[in-house]
C-alpha positions in Angstrom: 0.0 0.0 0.0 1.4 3.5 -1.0 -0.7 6.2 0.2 -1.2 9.0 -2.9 1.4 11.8 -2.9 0.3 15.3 -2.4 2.2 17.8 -4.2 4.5 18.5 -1.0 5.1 14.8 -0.9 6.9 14.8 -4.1 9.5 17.2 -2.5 12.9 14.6 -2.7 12.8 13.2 0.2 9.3 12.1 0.0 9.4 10.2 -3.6 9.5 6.5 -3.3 11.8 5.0 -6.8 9.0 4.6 -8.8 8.3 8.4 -8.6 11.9 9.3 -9.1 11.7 6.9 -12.2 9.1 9.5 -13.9 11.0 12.7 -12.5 14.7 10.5 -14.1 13.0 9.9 -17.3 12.0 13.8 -17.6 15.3 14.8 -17.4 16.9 11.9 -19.8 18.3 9.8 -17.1 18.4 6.3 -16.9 15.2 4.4 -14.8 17.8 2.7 -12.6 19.2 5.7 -11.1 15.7 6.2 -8.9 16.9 3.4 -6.7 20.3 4.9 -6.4 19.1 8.2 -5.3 15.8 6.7 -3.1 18.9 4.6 -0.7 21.5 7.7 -0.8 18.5 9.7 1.4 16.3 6.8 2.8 19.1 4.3 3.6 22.3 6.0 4.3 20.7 9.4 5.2 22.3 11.7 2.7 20.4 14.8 1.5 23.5 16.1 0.0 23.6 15.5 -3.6 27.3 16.2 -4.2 27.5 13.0 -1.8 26.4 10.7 -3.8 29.5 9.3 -5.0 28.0 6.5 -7.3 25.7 9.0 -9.0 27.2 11.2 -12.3 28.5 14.7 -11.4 26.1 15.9 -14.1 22.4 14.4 -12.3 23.9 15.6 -9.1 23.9 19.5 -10.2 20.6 18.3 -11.1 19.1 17.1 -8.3 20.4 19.9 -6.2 18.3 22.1 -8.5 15.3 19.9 -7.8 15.8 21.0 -4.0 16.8 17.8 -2.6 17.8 18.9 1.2 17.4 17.9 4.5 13.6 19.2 5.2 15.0 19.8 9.3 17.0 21.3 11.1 18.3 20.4 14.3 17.8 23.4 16.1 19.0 21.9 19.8 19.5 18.7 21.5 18.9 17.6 24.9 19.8 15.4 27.1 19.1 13.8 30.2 20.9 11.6 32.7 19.0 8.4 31.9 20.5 8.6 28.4 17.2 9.9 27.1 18.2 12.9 23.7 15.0 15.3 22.8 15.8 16.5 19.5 14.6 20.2 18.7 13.7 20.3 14.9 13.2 23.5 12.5 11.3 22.6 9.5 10.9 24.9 6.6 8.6 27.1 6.9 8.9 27.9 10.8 7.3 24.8 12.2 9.0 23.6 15.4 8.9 19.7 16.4 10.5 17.5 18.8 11.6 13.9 18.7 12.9 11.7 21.4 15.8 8.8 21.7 14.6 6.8 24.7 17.6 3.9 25.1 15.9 0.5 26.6 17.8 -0.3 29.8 15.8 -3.3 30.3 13.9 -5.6 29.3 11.3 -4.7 31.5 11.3 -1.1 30.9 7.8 -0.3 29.7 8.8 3.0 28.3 9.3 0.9 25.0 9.0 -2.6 25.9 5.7 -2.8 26.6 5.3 -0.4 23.7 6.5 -2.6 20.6 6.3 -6.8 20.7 10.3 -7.2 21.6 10.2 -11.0 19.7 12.0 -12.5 16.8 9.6 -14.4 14.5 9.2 -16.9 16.1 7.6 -15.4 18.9 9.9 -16.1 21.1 12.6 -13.3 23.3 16.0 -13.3 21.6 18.6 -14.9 24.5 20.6 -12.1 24.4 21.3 -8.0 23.1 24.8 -7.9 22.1 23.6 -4.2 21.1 21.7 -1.3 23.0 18.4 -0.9 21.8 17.1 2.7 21.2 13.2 3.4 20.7 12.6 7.0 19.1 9.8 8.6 19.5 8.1 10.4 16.4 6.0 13.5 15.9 3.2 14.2 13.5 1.8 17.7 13.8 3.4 20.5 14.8 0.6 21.5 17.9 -2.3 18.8 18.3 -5.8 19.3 17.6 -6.7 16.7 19.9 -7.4 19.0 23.2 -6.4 15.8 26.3 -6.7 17.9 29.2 -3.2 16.6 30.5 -0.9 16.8 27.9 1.3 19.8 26.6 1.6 19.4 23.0 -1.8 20.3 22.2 -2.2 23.6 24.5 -1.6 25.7 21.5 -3.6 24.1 19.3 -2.6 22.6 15.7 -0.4 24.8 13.7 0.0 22.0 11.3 0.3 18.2 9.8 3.6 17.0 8.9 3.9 15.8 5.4 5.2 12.0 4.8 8.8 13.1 4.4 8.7 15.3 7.5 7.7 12.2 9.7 10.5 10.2 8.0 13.1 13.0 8.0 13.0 12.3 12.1 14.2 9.1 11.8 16.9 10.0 9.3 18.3 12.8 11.3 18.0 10.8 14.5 20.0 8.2 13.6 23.2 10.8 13.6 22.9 11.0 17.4 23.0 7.2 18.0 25.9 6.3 20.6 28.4 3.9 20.0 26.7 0.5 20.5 23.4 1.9 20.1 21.1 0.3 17.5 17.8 2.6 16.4 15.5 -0.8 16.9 12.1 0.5 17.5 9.5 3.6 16.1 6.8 4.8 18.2 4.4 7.5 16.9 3.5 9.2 20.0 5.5 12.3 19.9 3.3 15.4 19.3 0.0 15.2 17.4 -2.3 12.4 16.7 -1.2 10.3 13.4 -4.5 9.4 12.3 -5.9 13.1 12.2 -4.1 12.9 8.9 -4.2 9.5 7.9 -2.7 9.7 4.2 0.5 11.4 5.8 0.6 9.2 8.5 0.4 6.0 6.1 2.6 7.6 3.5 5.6 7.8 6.2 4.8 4.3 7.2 5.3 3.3 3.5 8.7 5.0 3.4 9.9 3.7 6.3 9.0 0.2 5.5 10.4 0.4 1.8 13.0 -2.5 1.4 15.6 0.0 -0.7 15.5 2.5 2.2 15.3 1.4 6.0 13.5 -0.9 5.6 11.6 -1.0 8.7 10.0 -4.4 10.3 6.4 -3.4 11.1 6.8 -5.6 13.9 8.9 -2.8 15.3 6.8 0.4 14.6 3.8 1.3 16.9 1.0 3.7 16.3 -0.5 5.7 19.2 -3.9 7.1 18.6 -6.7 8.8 21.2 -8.9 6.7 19.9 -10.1 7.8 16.2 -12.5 4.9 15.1 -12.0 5.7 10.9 -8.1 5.7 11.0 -7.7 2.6 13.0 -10.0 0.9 10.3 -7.8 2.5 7.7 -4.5 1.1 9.8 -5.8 -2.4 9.9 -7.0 -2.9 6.5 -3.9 -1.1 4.9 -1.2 -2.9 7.0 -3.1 -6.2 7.6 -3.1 -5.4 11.3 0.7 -5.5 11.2 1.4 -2.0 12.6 1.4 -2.1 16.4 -1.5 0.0 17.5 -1.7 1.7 21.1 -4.6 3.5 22.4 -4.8 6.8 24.7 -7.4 5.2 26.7 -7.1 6.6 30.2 -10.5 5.8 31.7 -12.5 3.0 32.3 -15.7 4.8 31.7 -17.5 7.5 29.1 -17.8 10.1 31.8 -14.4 10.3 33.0 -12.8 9.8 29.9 -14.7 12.8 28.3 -13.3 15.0 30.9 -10.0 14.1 29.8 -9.8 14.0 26.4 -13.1 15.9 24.2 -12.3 13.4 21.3 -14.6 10.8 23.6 -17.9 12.9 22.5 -17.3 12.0 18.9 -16.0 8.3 19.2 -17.1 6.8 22.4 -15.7 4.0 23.8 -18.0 1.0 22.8 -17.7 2.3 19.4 -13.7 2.4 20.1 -13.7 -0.9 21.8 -15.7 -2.4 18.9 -12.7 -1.4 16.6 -10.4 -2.9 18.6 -11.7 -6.1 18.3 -12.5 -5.7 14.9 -8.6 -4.6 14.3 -6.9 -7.9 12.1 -4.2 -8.6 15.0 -1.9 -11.0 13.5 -0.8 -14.3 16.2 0.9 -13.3 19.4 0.3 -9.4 19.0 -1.7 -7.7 21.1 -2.9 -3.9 21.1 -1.4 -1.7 24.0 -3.5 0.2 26.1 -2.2 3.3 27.6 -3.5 4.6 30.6 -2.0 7.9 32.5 -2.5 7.7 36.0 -4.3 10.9 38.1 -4.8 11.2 41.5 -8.3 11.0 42.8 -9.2 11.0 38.6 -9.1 7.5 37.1 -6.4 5.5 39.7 -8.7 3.9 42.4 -8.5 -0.1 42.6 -12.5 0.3 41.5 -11.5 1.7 38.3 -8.7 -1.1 37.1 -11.7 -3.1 38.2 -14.2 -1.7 35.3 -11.2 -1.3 33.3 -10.8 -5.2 33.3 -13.8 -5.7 32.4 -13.9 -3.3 29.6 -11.0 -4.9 28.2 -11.8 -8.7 29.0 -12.4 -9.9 25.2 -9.4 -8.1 23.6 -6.0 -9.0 23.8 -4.2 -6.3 25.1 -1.3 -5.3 27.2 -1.2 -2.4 29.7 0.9 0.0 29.9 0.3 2.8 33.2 1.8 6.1 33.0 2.0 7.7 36.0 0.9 11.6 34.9 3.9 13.8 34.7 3.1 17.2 35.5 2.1 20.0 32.9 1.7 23.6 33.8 -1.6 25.4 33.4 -3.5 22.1 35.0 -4.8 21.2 38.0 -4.0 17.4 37.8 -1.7 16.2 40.3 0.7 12.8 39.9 -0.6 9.4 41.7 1.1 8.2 44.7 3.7 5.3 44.0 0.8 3.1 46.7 -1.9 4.2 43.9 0.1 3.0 41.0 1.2 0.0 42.9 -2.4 -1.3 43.8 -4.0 -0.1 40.0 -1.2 -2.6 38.5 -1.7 -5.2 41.1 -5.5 -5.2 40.7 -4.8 -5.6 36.7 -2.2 -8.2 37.0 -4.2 -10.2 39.3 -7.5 -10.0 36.7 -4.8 -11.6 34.1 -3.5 -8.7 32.1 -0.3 -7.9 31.5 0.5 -4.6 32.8 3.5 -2.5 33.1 4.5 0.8 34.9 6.1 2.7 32.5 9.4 4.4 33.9 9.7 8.1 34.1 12.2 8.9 31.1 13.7 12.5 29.6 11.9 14.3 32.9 14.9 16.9 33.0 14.1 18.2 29.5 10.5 17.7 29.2 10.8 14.4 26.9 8.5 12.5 29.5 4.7 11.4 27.8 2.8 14.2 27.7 5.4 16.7 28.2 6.2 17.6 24.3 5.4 21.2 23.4 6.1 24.5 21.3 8.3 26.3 24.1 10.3 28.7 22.4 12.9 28.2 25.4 13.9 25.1 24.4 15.4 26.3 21.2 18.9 27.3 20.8 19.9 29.8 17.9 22.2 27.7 15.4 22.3 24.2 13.9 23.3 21.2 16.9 25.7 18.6 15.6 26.2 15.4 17.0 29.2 15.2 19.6 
């Protein structure tokens, strides 16, 4: 499935081959050169033209004239003491976005684990991790139309959807601020914005970023987040036969307290979300995550992992708690580590599978939730990797 281009997607970076065949054939080039170009940017991460060593000196004036570039800029970086790196990007036009390297410390760190299936394919956990795995965490708007009640990237509303090559551009530019013995193992598209509020982006970045010439992404290892938006997770399922990890936003057990937290609930209510799920073509041994942020006195009594289990009874799922980080301009206060602990033992001892998910990135505001448009996080000049 290749989602159909807009006319921003068919800036450079977001052409698959067969679209730089028809640009190639304009400009008297041979067909085989698209795949060339398409793994210079999408494989290697080169948006310089003059480094394309295997492509004639001649077609590389000419793509520079096409405006092949890096679409970001990486305005700032940083970093925490847990090894956690927020990336500040500039994209043309003004847009601001941020991106986040989260490094997987254990297995049992739900900040990714319990994110994306961790299994080879058979199923089964690999012995050992000769390599450090590193989970990066994707935007998809610049602002968020969405309005949760807890979260900071949509306070200032949407500004704007990324297009395809935007989306994929993070993962490129990422990839240069890898450690040594770090391996870039996991997507998760939970950064700011909700990737099914514009689906065709959304799926075109997908497409790109599972294209065998370029990374060539397992979908086993890239995971969706969505507040719940009933059309785009049919969309999801029936483009990527279910293949795509999917994570919902849930946060309540119930209509009434989740449509204090996040408006979207009005629209799509959760039997008509819960219907999807169960509708959503799961392949064997996947299961959907369910992410629930944790409020005190809100949603984190032992009475409300109760209903939640019972909501959730028929679908196989996996449960990932988020103890609520704190945003300004709310009135939302952080569980107690004795709330969390009894919501996760009340779940585990209904039969889910249910994590805590470990505070990450806290020192620069690269926690969930915590992703915004501060103009105080932006340095003046271009960061490059140490």
């Amino acid at each position: 499935m290749t989602a159909a281009p807009s006319e921003k997607d068919l800036a450079p970076l977001g052409r698959f081959p067969e679209e730089w065949e028809a640009v190639l054939a304009e400009l008297g080039e041979p067909r085989y050169r698209a795949k060339q170009i398409f793994r210079w940017v999408h494989r290697r991460g080169v948006f310089d033209p003059r480094s394309m060593s295997d492509v004639p000196e001649a077609l590389r004036r000419k793509l520079g004239e096409l405006g092949l570039r890096a679409p970001v800029e990486v305005l700032s970086v940083h970093r925490s003491s847990d090894g956690t790196r927020k990336l500040v990007l500039g994209l043309l036009g003004g847009a601001r976005v941020e991106c986040v390297l989260i490094p997987m410390t254990r297995l049992e760190d739900a900040d990714a684990a319990a994110v994306v299936e961790d299994e080879d394919e058979s199923g089964q956990e690999p012995v050992s991790h000769p390599v450090r795995r590193v989970t990066l965490c994707v935007s998809t708007q610049y602002g968020c139309a969405m309005g949760c009640r807890f979260c900071a990237s949509g306070r200032a509303g949407l500004r704007r959807g990324l297009e395809a090559h935007e989306i994929v551009a993070q993962v490129l530019v990422a990839r240069a601020y890898l450690e040594p013995g770090e391996e870039l193992r996991n997507l998760v598209f939970m950064g700011m914005g909700e990737p099914l509020h514009h689906y065709d982006r959304t799926a075109r970045a997908l497409c790109l970023l599972l294209h065998q010439e370029g990374q060539n992404f397992s979908p086993r290892r890239i995971t969706v987040s969505t507040v719940g938006l009933v059309p785009g997770i049919q969309k999801l399922g029936r483009d990527f036969q279910g293949k795509i990890g999917l994570a919902i936003s849930l946060h309540a057990p119930n209509d009434a307290i989740r449509s204090r937290l996040l408006p979207m609930n009005d629209r799509y209510p959760i039997a008509e979300l819960m219907k999807a799920l169960r509708e959503y073509p799961l392949p064997r041994r996947r299961r959907i995550t369910i992410e629930y942020t944790l409020i005190a006195g809100v949603n984190d009594a032992p009475e409300h992992a109760r209903e939640l289990g019972r909501l959730l009874s028929r679908i196989p799922v996996k449960i990932n708690l988020i103890p609520m980080n704190r945003v300004d301009g709310t009135d939302f206060e952080a569980p107690s580590s004795e709330a969390v602990a009894r919501f996760q033992s009340t779940l585990t001892g209904l039969g889910f599978s249910c994590f805590v998910r470990t505070r990450r990135g806290d020192e620069v505001d690269a926690a969930c939730g915590q992703l915004a448009m501060r103009p105080d996080l932006v340095k003046l000049g271009t960061a490059r990797p140490e």
